[in-house]
SEDO-604459 format. One record per residue: residue in three letters; z, x, y of N, C-alpha, C in turn. Coordinates in steps of 0.2 Angstrom, whole numbers, plus 2048, in hexadecimal, padded with zeros to 3 digits. Layout:
// residues N
AlaZXYZXYZXY ...
END
This chain:
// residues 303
UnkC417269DFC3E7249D9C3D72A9D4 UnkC3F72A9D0C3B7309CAC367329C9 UnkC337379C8C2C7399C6C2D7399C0 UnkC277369BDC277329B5C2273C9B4 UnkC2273F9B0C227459ACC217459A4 UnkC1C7499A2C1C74A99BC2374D997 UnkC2675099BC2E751998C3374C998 UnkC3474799FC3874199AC3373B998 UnkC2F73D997C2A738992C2B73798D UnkC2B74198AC2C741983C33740982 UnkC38742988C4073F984C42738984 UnkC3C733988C3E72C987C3B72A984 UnkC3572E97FC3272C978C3872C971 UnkC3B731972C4073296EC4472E96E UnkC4872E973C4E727975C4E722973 UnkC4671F974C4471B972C4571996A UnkC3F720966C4271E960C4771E95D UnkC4B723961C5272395DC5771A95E UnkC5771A963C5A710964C5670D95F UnkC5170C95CC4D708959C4F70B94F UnkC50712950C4F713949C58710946 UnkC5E70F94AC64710943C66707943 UnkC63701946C636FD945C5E6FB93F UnkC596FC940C546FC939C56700934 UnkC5A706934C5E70892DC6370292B UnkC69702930C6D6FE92EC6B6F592C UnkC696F392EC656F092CC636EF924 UnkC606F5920C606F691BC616F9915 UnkC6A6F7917C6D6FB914C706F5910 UnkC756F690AC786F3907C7E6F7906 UnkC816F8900C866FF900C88702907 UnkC8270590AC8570890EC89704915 UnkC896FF916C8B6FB919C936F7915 UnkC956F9910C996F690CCA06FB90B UnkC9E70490ACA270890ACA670A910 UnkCA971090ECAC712915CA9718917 UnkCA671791ECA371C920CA6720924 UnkCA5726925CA872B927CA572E92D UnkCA472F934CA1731937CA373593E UnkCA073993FCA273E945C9E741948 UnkC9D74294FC99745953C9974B952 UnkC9A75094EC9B75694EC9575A94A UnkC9375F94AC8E762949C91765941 UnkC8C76693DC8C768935C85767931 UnkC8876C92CC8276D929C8176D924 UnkC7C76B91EC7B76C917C8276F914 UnkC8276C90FC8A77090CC9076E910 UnkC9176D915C9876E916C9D768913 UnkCA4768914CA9763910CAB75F915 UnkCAB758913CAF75291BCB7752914 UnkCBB754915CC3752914CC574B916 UnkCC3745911CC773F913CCE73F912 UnkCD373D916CDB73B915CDA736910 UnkCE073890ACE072F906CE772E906 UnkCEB72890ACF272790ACF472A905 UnkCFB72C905D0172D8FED027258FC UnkD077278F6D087238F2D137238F2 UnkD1371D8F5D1B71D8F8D1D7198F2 UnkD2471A8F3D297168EED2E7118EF UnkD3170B8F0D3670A8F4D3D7098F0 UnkD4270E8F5D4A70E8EED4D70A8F4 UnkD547088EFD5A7038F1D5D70A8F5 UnkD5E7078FBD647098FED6B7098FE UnkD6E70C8FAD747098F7D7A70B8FF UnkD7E707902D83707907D8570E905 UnkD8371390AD8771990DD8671F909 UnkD7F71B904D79722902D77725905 UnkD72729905D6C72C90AD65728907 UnkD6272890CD5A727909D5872B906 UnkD5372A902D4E72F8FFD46732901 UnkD47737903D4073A906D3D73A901 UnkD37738903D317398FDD2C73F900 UnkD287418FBD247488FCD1D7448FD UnkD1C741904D1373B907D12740907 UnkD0C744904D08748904CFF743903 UnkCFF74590ACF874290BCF1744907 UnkCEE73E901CE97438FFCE4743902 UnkCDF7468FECD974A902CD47498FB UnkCCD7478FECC97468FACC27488FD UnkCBD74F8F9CB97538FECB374E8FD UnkCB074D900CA974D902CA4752904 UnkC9F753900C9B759903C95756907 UnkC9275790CC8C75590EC88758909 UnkC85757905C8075A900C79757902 UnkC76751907C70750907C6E74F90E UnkC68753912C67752917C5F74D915 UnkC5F748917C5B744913C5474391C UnkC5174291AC4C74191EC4573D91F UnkC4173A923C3D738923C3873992A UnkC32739927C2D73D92DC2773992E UnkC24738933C1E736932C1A73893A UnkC1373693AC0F739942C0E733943 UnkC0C73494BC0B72F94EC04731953 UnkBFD731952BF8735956BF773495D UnkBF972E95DBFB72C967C02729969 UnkC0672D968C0D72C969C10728972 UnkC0C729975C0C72397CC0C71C97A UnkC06719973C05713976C0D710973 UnkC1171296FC1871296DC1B70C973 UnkC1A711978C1E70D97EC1A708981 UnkC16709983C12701985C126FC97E UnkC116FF976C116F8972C186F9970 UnkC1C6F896FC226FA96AC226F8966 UnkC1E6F3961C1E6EF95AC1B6F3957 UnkC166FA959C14702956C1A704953 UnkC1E706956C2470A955C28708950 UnkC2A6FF94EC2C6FC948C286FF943 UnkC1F6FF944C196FF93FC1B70793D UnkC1E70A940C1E71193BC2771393A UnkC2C70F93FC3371293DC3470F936 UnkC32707936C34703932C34707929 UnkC2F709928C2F70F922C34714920 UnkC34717927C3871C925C3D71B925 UnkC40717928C49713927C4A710921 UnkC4570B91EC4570C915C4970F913 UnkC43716914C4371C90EC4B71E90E UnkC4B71E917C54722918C5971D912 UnkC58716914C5C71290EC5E71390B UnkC56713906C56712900C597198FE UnkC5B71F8FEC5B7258FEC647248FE UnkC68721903C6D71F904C7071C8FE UnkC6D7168FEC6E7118F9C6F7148F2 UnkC697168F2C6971A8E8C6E7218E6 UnkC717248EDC767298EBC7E7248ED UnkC7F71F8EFC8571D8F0C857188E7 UnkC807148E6C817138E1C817158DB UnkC7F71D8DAC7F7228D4C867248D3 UnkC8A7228D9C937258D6C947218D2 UnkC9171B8D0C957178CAC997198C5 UnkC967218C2C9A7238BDC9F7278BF UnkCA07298C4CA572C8C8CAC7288C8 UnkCAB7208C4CB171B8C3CB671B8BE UnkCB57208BCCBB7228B6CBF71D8B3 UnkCC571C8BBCCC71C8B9CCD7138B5 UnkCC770F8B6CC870B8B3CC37068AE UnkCC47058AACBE7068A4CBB6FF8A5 UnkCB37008A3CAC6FE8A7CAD6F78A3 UnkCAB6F28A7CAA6ED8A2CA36EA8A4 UnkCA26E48A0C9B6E289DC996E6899 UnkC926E2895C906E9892C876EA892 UnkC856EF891C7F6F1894C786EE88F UnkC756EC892C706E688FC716DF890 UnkC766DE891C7A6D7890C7B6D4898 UnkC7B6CD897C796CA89EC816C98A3 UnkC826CA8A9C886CB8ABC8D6C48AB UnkC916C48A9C966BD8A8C9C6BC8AC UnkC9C6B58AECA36B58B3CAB6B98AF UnkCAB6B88A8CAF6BC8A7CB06C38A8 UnkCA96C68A9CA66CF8AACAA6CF8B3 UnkCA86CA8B6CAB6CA8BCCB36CB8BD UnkCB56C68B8CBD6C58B9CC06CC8BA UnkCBE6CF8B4CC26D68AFCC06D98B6 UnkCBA6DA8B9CBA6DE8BECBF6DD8C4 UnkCBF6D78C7CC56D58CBCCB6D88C7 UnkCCD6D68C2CD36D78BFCD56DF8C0 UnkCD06E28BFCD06EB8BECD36EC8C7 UnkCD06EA8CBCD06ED8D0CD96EA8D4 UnkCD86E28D0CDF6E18D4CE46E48D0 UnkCE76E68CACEB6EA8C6CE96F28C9 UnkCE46F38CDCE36F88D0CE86FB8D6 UnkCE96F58D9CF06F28E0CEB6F48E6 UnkCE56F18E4CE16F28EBCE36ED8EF UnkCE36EF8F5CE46EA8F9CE36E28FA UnkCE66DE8FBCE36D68FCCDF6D7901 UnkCE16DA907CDE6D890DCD86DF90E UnkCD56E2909CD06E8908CC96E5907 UnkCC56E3908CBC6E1907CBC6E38FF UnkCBA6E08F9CBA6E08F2CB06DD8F0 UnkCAD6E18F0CA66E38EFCA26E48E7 UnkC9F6E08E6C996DF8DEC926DF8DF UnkC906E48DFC896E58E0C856E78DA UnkC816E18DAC7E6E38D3C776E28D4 UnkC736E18D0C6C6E38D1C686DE8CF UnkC616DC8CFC606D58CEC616CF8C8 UnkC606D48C5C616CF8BDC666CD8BC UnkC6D6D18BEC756CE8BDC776CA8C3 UnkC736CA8C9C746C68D1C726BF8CC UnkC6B6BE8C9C676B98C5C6C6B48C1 UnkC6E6B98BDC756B88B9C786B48BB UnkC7D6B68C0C826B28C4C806AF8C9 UnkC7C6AD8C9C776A78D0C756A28CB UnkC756A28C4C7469E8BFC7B69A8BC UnkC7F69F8BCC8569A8BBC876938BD UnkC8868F8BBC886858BDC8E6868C1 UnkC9468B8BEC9A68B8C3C9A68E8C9 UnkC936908C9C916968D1C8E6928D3 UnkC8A68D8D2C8368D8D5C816858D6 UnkC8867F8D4C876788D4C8D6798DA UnkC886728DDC8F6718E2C9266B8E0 UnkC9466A8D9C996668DAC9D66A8D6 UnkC9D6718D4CA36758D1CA467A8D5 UnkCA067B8DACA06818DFC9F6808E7 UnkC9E6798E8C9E6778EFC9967B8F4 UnkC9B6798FAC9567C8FCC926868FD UnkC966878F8C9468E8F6C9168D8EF UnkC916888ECC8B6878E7C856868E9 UnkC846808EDC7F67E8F2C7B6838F5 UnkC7F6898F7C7C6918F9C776938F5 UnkC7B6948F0C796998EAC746958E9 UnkC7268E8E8C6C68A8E6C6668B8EB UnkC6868A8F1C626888F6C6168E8F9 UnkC666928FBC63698900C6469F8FB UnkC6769E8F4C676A48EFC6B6A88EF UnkC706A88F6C756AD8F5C7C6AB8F1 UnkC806AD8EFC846AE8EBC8B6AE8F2 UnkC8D6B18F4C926B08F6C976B48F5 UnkC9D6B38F4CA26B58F0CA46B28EB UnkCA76B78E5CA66B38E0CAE6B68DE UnkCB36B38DBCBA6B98D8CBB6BC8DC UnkCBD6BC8E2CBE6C18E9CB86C68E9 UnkCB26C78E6CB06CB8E7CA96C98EC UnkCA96CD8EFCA16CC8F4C9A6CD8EE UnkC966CA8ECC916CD8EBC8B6CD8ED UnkC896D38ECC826D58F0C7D6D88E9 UnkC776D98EAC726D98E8C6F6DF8E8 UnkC6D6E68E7C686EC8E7C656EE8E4 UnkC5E6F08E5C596F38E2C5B6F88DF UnkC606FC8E0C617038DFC677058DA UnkC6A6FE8D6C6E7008D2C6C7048CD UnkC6F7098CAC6D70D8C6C6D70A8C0 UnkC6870D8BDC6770C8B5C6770F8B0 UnkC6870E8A9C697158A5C6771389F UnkC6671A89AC64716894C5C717893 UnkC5871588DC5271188CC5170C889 UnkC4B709887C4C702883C4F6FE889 UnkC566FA885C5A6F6887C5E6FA88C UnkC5C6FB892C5F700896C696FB89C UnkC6C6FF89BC726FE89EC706FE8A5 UnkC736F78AAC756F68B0C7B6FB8B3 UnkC7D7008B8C817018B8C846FB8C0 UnkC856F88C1C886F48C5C8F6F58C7 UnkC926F48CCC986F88D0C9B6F18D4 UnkCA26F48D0CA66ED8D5CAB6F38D8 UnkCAC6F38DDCB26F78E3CB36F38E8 UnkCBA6F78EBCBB6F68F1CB96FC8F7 UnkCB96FA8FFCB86FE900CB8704901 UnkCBF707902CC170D901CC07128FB UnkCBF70E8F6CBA7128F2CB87168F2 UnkCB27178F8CAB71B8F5CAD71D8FE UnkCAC7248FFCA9724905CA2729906 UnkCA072690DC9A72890FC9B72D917 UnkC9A733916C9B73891CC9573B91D UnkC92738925C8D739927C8F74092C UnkC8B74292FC8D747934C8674A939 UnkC8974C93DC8174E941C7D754942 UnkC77754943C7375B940C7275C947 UnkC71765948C7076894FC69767952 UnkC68766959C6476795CC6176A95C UnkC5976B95CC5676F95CC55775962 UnkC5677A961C55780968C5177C96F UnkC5477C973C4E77B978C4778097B UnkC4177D97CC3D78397BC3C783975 UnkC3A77F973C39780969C3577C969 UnkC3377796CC2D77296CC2E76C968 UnkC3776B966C39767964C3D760966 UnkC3E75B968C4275796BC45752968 UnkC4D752968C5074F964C5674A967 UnkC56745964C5D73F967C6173E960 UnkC6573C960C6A73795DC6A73195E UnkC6B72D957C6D726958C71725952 UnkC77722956C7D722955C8171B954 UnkC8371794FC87711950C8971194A UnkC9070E94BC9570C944C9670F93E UnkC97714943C9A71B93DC9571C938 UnkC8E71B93CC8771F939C83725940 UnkC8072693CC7C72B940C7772E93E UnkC72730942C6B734940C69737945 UnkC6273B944C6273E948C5873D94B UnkC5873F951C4E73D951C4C744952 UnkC4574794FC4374B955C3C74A955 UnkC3774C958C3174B95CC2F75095B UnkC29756959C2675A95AC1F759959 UnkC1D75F95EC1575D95BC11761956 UnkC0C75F953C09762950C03763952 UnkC0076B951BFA76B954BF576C94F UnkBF676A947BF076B942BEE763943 UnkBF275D944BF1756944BF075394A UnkBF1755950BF1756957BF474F958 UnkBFB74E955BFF749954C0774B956 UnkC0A747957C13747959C15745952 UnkC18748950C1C74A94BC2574794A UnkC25741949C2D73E946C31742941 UnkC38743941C3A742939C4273F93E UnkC4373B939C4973793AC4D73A934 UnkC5473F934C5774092FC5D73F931 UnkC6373F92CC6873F92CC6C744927 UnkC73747927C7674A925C7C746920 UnkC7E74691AC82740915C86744910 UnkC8A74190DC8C743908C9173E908 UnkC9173C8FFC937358FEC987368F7 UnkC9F7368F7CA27358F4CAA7318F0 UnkCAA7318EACAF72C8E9CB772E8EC UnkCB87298EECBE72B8F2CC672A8EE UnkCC37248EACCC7218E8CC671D8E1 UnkCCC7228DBCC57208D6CC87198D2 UnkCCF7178D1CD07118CECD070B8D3 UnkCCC70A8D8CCA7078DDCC37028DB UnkCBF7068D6CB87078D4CB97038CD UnkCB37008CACB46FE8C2CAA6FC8C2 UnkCA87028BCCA27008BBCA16F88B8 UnkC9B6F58BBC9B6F08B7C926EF8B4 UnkC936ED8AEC8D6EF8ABC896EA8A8 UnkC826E88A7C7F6E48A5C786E58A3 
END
């Protein structure tokens, strides 16, 4: 049997938090659960570039009897992301044992911090909206969002040649969700069936024009007075999100630190003490950087 020890104490306090902290992030994510993540066990640091691949663009010619074929120049592109944000969240814990005998403590102080990481997530994946250039914004700013504002978005994306079989995403914010949760063609179930019915009793919306929509606090806003909704219709492949992992602290540093790891996310724990507060010491952070990947893929939509 093992001798139970203050050293794997403190590394099955960690483990523990770290198993508990990346389902309560993902959990509260929206966006970031929507894009393409990007992830890799490998070690990096502030500043450096993740290199996404983006297919070439192919062309198909008539084979004419006793021609040759024609090579094309598939030159694979490349679209950098930088980690630019090591985002973090910290807090003490003054008796860090009772963790393990209560474990509803442990939700009572990770559950915050995994927020914060969210929210923090959220409001840089939704600030690329102006980053959508390639195809011009519809709706307009003040104005309440309309199934035709919807259409033109679908329209934009599919004249875009996104794929049929690719996840097509509208995430807007509540007053435009309100909007379209009001419409009689979304929201009666004798025009909309039992996805009317939805929208009515349990409030969610569904899918609307091939588009998934969803609902977040974090859409950006612009403007004063009558301030503009910036709302985001994409696909996938869009946007992407490259996380990557932070070093371990020295050992012999009075630091301890685990990984928690799933679905092409990641973070990082460490545990140290502090002797002004004579408390254990959390920060739960992670290493990101978020950027657009495929810009006529994207279409702001505004309201």
């Amino acid at each position: 049997m093992a001798i139970i020890t203050s050293a794997n104490l403190a590394n099955a306090i960690v483990k523990l938090v770290a198993a508990d902290a990346l389902p309560a992030l993902m959990g509260n994510l929206v966006m970031g659960n929507l894009v393409n993540r990007d992830f890799e066990p490998t070690l990096a640091q502030a500043g450096d570039t993740v290199n996404v691949p983006i297919p070439p663009v192919m062309t198909a010619t008539n084979l004419i009897e006793g021609a040759s074929v024609v090579a094309q120049n598939a030159n694979v592109g490349n679209a950098q992301i930088v980690l630019s944000t090591h985002a973090e969240a910290t807090f003490q814990i003054p008796d860090v044992t009772k963790i393990i005998a209560v474990p509803d403590l442990l939700k009572l102080y990770m559950q915050p911090a995994m927020i914060a990481l969210a929210e923090k997530v959220e409001s840089d994946l939704l600030n690329l909206y102006a980053q959508f250039t390639a195809n011009t914004p519809v709706g307009t700013g003040g104005a309440a969002i309309t199934e035709a504002v919807v259409d033109s978005a679908e329209t934009a994306l599919f004249n875009a040649k996104v794929p049929a079989s690719e996840g097509r995403f509208l995430v807007v914010d509540s007053n435009a969700y309100g909007a379209l949760r009001q419409n009689p063609r979304f929201s009666e179930y004798q025009k909309a069936g039992d996805a009317g019915l939805r929208a009515l009793i349990d409030g969610t919306l569904g899918k609307i024009k091939d588009f998934y929509v969803f609902r977040s606090q974090f859409v950006a806003k612009t403007g004063t007075g009558p301030t503009t909704t910036n709302n985001l219709a994409f696909a996938r492949s869009a946007i992407g999100l490259a996380v990557r992992r932070l070093p371990k602290p020295l050992p012999g540093t009075g630091a301890i630190a685990e990984y928690a790891e799933l679905g092409n996310f990641g973070m990082r724990v460490v545990m140290s003490y502090q002797p002004n507060t004579l408390a254990q010491q959390f920060t739960v952070d992670m290493l990101y950087g978020c950027g657009v990947l495929r810009n006529n893929f994207g279409v702001q939509v505004r309201s």
